[in-house]
Backbone as numpy.savetxt, mean C-alpha at the origin, in Angstrom:
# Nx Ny Nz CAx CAy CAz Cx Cy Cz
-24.13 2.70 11.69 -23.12 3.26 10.82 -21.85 3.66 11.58
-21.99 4.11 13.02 -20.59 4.42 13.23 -19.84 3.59 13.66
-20.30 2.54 14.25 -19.64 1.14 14.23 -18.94 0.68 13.31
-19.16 0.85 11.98 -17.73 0.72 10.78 -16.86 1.81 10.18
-16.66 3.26 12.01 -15.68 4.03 11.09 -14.35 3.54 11.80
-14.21 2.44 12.95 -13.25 1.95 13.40 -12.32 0.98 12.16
-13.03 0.43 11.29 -13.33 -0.54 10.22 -12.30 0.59 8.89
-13.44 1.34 8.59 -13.01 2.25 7.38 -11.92 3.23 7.72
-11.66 3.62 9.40 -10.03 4.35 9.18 -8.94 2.82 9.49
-9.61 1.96 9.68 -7.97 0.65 9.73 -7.38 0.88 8.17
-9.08 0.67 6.92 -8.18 0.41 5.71 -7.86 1.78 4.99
-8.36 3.09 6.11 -7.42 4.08 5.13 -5.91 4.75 5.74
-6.03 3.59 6.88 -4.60 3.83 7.53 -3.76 2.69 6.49
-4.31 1.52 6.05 -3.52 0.76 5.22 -3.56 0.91 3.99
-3.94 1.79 3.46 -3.94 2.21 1.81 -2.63 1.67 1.28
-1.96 2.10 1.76 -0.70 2.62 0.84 -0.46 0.98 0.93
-0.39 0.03 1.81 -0.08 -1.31 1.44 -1.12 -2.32 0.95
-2.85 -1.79 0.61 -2.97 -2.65 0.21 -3.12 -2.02 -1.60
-2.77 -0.47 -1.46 -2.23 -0.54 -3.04 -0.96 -1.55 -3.58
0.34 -1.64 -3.10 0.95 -2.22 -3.10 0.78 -3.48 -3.09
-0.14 -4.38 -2.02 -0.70 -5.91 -2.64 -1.34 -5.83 -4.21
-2.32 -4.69 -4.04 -3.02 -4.98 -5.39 -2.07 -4.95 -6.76
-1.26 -3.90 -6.85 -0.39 -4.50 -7.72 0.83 -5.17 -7.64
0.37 -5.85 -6.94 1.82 -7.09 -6.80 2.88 -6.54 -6.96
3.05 -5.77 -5.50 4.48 -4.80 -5.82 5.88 -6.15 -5.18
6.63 -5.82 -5.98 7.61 -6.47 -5.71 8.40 -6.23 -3.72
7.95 -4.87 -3.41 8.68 -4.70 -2.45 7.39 -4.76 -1.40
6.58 -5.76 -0.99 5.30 -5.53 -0.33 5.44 -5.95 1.11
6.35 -6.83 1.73 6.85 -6.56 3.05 7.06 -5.72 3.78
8.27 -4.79 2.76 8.51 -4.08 3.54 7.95 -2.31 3.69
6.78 -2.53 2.39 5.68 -1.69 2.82 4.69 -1.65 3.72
4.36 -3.11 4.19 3.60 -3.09 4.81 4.32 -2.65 6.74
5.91 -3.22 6.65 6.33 -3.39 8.09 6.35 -1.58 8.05
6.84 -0.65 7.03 6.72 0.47 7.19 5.39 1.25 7.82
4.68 0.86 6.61 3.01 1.05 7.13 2.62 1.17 8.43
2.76 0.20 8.97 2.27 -0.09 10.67 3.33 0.68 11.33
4.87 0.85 10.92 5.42 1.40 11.72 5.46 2.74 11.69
5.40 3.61 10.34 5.69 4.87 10.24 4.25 5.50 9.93
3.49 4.77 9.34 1.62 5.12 8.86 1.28 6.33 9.49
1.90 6.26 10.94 0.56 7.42 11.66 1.81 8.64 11.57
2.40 9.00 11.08 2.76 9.94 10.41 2.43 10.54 9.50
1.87 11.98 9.44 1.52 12.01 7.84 2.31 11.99 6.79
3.21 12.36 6.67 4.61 12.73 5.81 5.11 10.88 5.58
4.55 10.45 6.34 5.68 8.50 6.42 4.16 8.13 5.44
2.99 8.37 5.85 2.28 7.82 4.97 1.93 8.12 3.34
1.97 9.63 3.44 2.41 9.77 1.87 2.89 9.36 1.32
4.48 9.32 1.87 5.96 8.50 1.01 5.25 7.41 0.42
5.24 6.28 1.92 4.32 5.01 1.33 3.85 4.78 0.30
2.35 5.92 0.28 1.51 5.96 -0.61 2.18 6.23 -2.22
3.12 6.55 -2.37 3.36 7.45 -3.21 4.48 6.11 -3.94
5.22 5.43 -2.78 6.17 4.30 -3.03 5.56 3.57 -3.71
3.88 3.07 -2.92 3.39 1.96 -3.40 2.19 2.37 -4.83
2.55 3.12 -5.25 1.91 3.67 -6.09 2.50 3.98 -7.55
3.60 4.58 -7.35 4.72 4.78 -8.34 5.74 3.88 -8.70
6.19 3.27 -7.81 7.48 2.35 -7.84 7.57 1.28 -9.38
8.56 0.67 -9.51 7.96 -0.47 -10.90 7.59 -1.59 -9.82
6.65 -2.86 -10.29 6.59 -4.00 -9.60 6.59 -5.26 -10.64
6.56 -6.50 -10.15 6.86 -7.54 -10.52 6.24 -7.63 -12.03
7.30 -8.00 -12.67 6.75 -8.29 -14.55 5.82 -10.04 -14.28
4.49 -9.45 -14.92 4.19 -10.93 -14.89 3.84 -11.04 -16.40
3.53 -12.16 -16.69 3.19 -12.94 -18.01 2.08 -11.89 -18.87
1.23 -11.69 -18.34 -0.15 -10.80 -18.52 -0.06 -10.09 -18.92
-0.61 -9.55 -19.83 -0.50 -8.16 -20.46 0.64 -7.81 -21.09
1.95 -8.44 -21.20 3.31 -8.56 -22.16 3.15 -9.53 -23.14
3.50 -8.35 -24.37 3.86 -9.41 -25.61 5.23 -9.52 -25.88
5.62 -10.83 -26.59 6.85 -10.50 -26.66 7.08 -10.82 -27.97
């Protein structure tokens, strides 16, 4: 088991960008170049989190009627 907490803090250091993949955020580059760069901050990773969480992202077909 402790062999995957190297594993489980990578993806809770990358939260905030792979929230942002999951909803196909429009701005996901440059969450992620943030991520790696500002992440180990706590205050830079909130923002993130909070960017890639709140922000609007890409309108797709799905779920719009028109």
């Amino acid at each position: 088991m402790p062999e995957l907490m190297p594993f489980a803090l990578l993806l809770l250091y990358l939260l905030p960008f792979l929230l942002a993949a999951v909803r196909n955020h429009d701005m996901l580059l440059p969450i992620l170049l943030a991520n790696v760069l500002l992440g180990w901050t706590v205050i830079g990773w909130f923002v993130l989190l909070l960017a890639a969480g709140v922000a609007p992202v890409e309108s797709s077909a799905r779920g719009h009627r028109s």
